[in-house]
C-alpha positions as CSV (number, residue, x, y, z in Angstrom):
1,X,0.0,0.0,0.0
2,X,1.2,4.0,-1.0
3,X,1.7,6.0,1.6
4,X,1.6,9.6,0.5
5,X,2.4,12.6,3.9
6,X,3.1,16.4,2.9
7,X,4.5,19.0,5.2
8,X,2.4,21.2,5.2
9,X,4.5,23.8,6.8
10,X,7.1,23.7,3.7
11,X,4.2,23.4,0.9
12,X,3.4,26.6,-0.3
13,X,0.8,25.0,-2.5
14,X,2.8,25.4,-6.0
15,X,1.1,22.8,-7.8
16,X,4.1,21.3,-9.7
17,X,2.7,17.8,-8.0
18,X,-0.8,18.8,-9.3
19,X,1.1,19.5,-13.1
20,X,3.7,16.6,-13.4
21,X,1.0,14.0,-11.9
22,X,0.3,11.5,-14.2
23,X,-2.9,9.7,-12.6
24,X,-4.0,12.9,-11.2
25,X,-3.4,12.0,-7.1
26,X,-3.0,15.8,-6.5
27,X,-5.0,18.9,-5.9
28,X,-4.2,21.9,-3.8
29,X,-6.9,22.5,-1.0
30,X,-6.4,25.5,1.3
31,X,-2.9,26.7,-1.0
32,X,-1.5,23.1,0.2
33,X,-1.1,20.0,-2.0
34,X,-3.2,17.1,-1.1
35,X,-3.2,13.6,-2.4
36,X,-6.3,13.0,-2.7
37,X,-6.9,9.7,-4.7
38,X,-3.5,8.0,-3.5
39,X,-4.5,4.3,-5.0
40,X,-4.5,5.9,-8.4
41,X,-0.9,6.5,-7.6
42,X,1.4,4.9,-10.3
43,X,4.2,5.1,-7.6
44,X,6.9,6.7,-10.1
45,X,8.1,9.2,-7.7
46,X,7.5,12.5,-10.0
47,X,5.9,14.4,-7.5
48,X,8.8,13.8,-5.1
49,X,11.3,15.1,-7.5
50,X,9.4,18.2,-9.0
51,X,8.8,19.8,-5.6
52,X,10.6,22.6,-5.0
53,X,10.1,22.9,-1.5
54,X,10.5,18.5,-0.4
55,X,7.6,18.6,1.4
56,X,6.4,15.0,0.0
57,X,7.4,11.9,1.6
58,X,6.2,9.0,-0.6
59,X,6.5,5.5,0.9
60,X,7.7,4.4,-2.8
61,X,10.4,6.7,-3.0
């Protein structure tokens, strides 16, 4: 099972996860990213290395 966690104290809700997402896990809520459909998650790891700020820790990763 994915386990998907963002610090939401880092994000600043750029939405390069959101962009580079292939199976469309993200959407920002409240100017944070959320994962919000994390079994659709393809597990390759592009949302960990597009964010600028390494607020996403990805089980997979």
């Amino acid at each position: 099972m994915v386990s998907i966690e963002v610090d939401e104290e880092k994000c600043d809700g750029c939405g390069e996860c959101v962009d580079v997402c292939p199976e469309g896990v993200w959407i920002i809520n409240h100017e944070k990213a959320k994962p919000k459909n994390i079994d659709a998650c393809a597990e390759c790891c592009s949302c960990v290395e597009v964010c600028p700020q390494e607020c996403i820790e990805h089980s997979s990763c």
